[in-house]
C-alpha positions as CSV (number, residue, x, y, z in Angstrom):
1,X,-68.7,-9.7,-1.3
2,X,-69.4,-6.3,-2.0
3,X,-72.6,-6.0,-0.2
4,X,-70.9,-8.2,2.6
5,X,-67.6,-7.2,2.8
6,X,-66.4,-9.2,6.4
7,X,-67.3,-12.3,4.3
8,X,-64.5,-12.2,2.0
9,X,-62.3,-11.2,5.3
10,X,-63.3,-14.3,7.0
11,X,-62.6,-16.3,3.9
12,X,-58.8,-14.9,3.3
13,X,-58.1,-15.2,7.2
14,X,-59.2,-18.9,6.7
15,X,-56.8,-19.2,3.9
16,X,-54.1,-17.6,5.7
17,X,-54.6,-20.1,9.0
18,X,-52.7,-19.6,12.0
19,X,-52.9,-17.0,14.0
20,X,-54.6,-15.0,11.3
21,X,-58.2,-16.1,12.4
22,X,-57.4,-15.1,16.1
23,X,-56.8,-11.3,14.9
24,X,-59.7,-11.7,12.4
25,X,-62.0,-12.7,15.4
26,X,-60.4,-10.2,17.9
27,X,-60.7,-7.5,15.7
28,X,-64.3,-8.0,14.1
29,X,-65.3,-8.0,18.4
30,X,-63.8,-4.9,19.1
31,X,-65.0,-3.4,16.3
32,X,-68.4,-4.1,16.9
33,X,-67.9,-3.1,20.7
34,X,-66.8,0.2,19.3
35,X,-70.1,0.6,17.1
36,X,-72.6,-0.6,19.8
37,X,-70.9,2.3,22.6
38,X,-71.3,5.4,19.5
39,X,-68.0,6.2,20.1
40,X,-67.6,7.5,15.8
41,X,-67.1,3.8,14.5
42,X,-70.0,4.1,11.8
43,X,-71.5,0.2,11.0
44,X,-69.2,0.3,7.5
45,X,-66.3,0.8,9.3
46,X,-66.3,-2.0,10.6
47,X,-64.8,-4.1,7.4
48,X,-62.5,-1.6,7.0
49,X,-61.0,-1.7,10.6
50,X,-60.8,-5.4,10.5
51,X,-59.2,-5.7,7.6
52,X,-56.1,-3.4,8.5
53,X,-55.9,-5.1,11.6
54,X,-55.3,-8.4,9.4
55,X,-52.7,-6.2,6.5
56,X,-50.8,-5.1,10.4
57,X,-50.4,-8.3,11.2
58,X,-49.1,-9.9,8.6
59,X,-45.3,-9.4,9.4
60,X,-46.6,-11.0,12.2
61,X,-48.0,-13.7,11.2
62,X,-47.4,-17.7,12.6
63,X,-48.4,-20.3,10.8
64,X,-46.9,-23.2,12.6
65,X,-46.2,-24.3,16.1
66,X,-48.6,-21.9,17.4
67,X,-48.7,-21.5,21.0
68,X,-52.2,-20.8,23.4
69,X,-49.8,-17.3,24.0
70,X,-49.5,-16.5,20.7
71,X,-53.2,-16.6,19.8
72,X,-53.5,-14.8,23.5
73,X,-51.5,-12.2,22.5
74,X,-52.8,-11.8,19.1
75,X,-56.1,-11.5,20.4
76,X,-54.8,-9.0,22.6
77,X,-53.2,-6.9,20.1
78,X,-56.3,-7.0,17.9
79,X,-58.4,-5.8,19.7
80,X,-56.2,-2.9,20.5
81,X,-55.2,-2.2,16.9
């Protein structure tokens, strides 16, 4: 997991469930978006973005009942994070 570190995060956002996979998702996208326009996020920033989007959002976190708006919005806030 050291040598590929978004593994493990996909794993523990798997683990988690709910809307956790949604931020995962959102979060690995934006950060690649980021990388591919050279605006300073270097490729192994990338892990390390993601993964305080997921610690951020879990105060946040639904696990049950989950709405199409909630994974909306988390998606939303991920990606923003």
């Amino acid at each position: 997991t050291e040598k590929y570190p978004c593994i493990s995060l996909a794993y523990e956002a798997g683990r988690t469930g709910g809307t956790m996979t949604a931020v995962l998702n959102a979060a690995n996208e934006a950060a690649n978006e980021m990388f591919r326009e050279d605006v300073g996020l270097g490729f192994l920033d990338i892990p390390k973005l993601i993964e305080g989007a997921m610690e951020e959002h879990k105060d946040d976190l639904k696990t049950s009942d989950i709405t199409l708006d909630d994974i909306l919005s988390c998606d939303a806030w991920a990606r923003e994070y």
